[in-house]
VOZAGU-888879 format. One line per 4 residues: number of its first residue (from 0); their letters; for each residue x, y, z of N, C-alpha, C, O, CB. Coordinates in Angstrom, 2 decimals, always signed. Atoms other than C-alpha are relative to their C-alpha. Glycine has a CB too. Layout:
NUM) a) X,Y,Z,X,Y,Z,X,Y,Z,X,Y,Z,X,Y,Z  ...
***
This chain:
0) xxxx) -0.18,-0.58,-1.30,-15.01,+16.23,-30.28,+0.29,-1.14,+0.99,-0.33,-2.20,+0.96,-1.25,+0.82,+0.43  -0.80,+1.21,-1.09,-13.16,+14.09,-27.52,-1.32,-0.01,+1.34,-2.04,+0.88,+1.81,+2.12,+0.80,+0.82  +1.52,+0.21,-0.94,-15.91,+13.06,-25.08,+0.40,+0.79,+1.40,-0.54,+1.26,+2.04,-0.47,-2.01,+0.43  +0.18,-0.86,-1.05,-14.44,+14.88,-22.14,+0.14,+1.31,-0.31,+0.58,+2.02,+0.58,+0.79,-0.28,+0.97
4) xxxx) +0.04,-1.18,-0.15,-14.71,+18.07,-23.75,-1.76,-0.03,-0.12,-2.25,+0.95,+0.44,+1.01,+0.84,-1.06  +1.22,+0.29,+0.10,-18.62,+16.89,-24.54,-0.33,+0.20,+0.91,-1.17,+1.09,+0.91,-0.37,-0.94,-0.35  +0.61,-0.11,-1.06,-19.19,+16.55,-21.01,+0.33,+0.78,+0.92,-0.41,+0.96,+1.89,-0.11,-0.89,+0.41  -0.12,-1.81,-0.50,-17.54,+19.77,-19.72,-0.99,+0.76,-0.46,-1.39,+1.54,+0.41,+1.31,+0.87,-0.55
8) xxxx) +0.79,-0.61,+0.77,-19.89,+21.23,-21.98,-1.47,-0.03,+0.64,-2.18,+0.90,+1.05,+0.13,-0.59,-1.32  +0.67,-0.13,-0.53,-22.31,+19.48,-20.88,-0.51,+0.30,+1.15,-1.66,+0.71,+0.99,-0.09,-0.37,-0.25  -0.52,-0.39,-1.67,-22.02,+20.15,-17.09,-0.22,+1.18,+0.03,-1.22,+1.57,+0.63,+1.55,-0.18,+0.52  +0.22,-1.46,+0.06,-21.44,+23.85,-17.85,-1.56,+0.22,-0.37,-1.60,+1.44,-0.47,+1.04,+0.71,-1.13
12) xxxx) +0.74,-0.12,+0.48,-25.19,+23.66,-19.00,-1.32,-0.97,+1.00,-2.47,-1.33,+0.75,+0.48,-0.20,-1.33  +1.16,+0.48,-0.77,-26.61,+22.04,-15.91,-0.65,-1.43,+0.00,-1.48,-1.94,+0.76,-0.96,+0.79,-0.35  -0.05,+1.58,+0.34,-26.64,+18.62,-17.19,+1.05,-0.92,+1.72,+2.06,-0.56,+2.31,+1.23,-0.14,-2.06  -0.56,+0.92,-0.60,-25.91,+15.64,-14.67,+0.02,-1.56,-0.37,-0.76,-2.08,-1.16,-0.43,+0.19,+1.04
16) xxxx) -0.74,+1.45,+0.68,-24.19,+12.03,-15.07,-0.14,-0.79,+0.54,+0.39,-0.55,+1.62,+1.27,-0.23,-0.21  +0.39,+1.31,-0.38,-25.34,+8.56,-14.14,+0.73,-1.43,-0.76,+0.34,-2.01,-1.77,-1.51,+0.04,-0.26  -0.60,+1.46,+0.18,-23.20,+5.46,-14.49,-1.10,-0.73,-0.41,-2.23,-0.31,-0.17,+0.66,-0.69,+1.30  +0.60,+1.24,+0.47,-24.73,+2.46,-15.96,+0.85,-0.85,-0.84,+2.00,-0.56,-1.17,-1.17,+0.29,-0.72
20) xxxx) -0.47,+1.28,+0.59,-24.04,-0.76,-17.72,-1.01,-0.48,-0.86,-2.04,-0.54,-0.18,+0.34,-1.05,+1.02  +1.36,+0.54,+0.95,-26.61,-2.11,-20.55,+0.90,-1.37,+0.03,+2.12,-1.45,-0.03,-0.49,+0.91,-1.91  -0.57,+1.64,-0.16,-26.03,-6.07,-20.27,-0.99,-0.58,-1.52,-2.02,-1.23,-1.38,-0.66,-1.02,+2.05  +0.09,+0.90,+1.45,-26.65,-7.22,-24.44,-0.01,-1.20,+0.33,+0.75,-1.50,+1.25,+1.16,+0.11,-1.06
24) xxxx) -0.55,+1.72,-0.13,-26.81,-11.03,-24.49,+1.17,-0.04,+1.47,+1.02,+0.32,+2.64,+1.15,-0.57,-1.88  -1.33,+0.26,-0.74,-23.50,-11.75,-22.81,+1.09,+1.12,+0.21,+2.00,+1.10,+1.03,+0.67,-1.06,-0.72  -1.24,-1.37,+0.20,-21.41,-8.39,-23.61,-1.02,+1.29,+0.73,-2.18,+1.61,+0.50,+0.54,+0.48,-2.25  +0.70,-1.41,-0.82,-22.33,-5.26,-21.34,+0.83,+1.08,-0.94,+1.98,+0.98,-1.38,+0.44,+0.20,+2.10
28) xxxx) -0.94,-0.91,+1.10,-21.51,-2.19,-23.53,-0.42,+1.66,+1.14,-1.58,+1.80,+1.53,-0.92,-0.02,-2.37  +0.45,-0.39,-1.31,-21.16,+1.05,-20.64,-0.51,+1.44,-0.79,-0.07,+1.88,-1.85,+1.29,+0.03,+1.44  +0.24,-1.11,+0.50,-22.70,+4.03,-21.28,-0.24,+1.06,+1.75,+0.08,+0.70,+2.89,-1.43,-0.26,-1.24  +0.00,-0.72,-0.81,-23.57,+7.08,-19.15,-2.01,+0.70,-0.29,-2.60,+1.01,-1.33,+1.54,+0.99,-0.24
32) xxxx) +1.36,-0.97,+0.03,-27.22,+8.73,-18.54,+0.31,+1.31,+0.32,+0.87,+1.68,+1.35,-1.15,-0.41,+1.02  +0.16,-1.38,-0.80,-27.61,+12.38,-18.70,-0.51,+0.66,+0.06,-0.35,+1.32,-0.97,+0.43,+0.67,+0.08  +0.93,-0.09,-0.25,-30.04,+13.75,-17.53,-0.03,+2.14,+0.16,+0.79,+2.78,+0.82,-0.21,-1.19,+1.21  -0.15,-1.31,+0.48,-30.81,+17.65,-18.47,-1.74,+0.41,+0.61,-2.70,+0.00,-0.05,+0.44,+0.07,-1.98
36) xxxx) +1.58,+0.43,-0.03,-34.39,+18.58,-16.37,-0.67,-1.00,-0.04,-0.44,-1.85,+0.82,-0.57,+0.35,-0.71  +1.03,+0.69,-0.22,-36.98,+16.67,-17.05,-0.11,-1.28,-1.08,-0.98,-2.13,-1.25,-1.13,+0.97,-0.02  -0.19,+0.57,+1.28,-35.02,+15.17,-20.37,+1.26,-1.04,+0.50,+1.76,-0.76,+1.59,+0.36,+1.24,-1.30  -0.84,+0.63,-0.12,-32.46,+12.54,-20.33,+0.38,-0.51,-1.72,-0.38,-0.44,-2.68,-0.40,-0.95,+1.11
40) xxxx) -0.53,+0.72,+1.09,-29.98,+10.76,-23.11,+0.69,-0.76,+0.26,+0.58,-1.03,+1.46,+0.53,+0.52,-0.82  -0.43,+1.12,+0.10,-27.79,+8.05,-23.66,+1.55,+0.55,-0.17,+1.49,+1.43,-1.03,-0.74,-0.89,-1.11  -1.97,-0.37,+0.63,-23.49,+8.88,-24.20,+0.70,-1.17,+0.48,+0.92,-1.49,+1.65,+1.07,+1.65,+0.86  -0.38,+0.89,-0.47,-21.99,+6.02,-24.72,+1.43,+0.41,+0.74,+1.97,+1.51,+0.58,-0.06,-0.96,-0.98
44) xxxx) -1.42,-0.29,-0.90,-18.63,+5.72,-22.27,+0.68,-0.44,-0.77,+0.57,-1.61,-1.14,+0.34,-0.60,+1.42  -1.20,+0.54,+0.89,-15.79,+5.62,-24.44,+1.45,+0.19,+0.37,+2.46,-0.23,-0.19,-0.09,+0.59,-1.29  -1.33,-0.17,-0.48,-13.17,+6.75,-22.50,+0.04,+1.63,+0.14,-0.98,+2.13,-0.33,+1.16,-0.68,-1.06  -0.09,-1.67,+0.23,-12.25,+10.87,-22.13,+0.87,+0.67,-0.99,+0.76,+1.86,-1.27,+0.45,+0.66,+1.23
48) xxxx) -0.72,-0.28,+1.13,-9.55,+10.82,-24.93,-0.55,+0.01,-1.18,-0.17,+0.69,-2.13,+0.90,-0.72,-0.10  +0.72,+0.45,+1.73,-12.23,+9.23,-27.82,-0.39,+1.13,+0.01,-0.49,+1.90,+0.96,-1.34,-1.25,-0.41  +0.80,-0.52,+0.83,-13.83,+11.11,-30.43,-1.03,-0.65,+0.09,-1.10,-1.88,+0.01,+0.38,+0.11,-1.13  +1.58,+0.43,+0.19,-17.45,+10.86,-30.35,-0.66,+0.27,-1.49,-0.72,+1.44,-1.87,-0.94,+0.92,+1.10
52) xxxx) +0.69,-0.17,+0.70,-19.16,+10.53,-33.16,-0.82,+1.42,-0.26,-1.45,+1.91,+0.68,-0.50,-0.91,+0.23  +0.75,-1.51,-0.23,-20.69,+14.09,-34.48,-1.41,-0.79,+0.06,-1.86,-0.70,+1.20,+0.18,+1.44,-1.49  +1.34,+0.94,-0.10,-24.04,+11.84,-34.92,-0.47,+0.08,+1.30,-1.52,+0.65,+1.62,+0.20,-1.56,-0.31  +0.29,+0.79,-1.40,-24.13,+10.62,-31.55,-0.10,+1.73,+1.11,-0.79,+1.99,+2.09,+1.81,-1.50,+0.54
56) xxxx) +0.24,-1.48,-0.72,-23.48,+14.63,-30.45,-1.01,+0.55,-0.21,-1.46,+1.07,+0.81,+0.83,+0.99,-0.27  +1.03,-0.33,+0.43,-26.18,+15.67,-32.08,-1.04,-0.08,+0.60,-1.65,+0.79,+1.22,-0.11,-0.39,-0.81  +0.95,+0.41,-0.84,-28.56,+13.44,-30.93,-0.38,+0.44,+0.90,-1.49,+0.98,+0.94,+0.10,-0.79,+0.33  -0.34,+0.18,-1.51,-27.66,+13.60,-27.31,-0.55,+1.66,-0.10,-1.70,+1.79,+0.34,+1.95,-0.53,+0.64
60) xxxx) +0.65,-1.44,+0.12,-28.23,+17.96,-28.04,-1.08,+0.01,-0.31,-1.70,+1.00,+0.07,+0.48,+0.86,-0.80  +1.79,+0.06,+0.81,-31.51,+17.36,-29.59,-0.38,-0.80,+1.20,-0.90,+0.10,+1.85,-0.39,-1.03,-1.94  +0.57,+0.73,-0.99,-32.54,+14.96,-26.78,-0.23,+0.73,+1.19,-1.24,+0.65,+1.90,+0.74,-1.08,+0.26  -0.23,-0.38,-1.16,-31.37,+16.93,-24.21,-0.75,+1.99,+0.10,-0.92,+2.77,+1.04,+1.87,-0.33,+0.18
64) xxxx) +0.58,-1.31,+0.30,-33.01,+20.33,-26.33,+0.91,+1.00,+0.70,+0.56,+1.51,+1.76,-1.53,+0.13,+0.50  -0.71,-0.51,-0.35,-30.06,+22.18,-25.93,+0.61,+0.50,-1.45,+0.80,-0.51,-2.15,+0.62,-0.72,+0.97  -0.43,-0.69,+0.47,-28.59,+24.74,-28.65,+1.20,-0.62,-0.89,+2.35,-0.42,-0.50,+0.13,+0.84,+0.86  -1.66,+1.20,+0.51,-25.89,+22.38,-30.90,+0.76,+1.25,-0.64,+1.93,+0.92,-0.80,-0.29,-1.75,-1.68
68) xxxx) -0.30,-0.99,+0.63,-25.02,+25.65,-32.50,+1.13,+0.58,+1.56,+2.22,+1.11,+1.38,-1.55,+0.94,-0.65  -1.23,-0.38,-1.29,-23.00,+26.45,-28.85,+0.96,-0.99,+0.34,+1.80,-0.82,+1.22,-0.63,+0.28,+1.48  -1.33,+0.95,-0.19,-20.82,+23.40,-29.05,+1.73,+0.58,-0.26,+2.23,+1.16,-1.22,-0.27,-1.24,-1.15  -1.51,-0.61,+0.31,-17.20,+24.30,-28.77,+0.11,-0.45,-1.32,-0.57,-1.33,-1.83,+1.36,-0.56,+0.98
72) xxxx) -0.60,+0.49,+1.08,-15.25,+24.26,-31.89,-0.29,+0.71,-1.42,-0.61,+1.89,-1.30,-0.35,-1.35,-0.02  -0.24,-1.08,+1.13,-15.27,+25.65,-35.52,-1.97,+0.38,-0.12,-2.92,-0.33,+0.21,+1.02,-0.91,-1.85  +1.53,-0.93,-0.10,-18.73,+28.12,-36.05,-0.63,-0.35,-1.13,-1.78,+0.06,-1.29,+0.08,+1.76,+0.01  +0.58,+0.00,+1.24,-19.32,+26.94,-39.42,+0.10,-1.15,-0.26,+1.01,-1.80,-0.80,+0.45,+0.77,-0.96
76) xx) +0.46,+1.51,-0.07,-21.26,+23.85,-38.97,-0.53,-0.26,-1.34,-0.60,+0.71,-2.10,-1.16,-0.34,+1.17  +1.06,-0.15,+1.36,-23.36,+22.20,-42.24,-1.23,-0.71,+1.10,-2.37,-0.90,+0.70,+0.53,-1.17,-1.92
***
């Protein structure tokens, strides 16, 4: 799933988005906070064209305790 359909998704669901920067050693790698209630997760910023990792979607639904079974896209997940 291309990360700006991830975060339409998420949005439609009441979710909001926080810039950040994590500063590693010497290399900053950017991600986004998003914050769902009283829950927050991590999505890294990859651009709005990338594919996200299904992994990393997952997570971020489980973190955020949100339904992964309503993600756009084919109905017949494993």
């Amino acid at each position: 799933m291309e990360s700006a359909t991830f975060r339409k998704w998420l949005a439609e669901r009441g979710c909001r988005f926080e810039a950040g920067r994590d500063t590693i050693e010497t290399h900053g790698h950017a991600y986004v906070t998003v914050h769902r209630e009283d829950k927050r997760a991590i999505l890294p910023d990859l651009g709005t064209k990338k594919a996200l990792d299904p992994r990393v979607i997952r997570q971020i639904v489980d973190e955020l305790g949100l339904d992964w079974n309503e993600l756009p896209g084919p109905t017949s997940r494993v």
